[in-house]
N, C-alpha and C positions, 0 to 999 in steps of 0.2 A: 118910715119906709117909703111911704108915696113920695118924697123928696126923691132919694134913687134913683125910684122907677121916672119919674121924670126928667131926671137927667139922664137916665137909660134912653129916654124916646128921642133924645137931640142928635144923640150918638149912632146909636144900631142900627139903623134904619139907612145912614150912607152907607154902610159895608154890606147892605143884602138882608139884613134880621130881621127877620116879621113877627109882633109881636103875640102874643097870651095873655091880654091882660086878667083876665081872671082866674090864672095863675100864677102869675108873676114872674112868666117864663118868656126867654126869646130861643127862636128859631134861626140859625144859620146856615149857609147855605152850601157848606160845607156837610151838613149832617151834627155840626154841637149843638147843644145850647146852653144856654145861663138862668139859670137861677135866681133873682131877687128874694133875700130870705133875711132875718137877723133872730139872736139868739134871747128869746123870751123867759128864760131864766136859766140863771148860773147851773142848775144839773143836770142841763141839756149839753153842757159843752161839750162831752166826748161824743155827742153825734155829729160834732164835724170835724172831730178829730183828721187830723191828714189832709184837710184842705186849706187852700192857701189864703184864700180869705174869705171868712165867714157871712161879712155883709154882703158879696157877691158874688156867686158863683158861678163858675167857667167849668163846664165839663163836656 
C-alpha cells in the first residue's frame, strides 16, 4: 500500500490535493476526497461493494 500512496504524492498534489497521510486520505479542492485503502481479507469484500475500485478510492 505505501507503493500507492507514493505514487499518490507525484500525482495529487498538481491538481490542488493536500494530503493526510496518516490516514491515507487526500483532500480536493473541490470538496472530495480519496481514499488509499486495500482489502485485507476476502470477507471484507462486500464492504466495498458498489465502488469502482477498491485499491483506490474516489469519493
Amino acid at each position: 500500500m505505501r507503493a500507492l500512496w507514493d505514487e499518490s504524492e507525484k500525482l495529487y498534489p498538481a491538481i490542488g490535493a493536500s494530503p493526510k497521510e496518516h490516514v491515507l486520505q487526500w483532500s480536493f479542492p473541490s470538496g472530495g476526497f480519496g481514499i488509499v485503502a486495500h482489502l485485507e481479507h476476502d470477507k471484507t469484500v462486500l464492504n466495498w461493494q458498489g465502488l469502482a475500485d477498491p485499491a483506490h478510492l474516489l469519493r
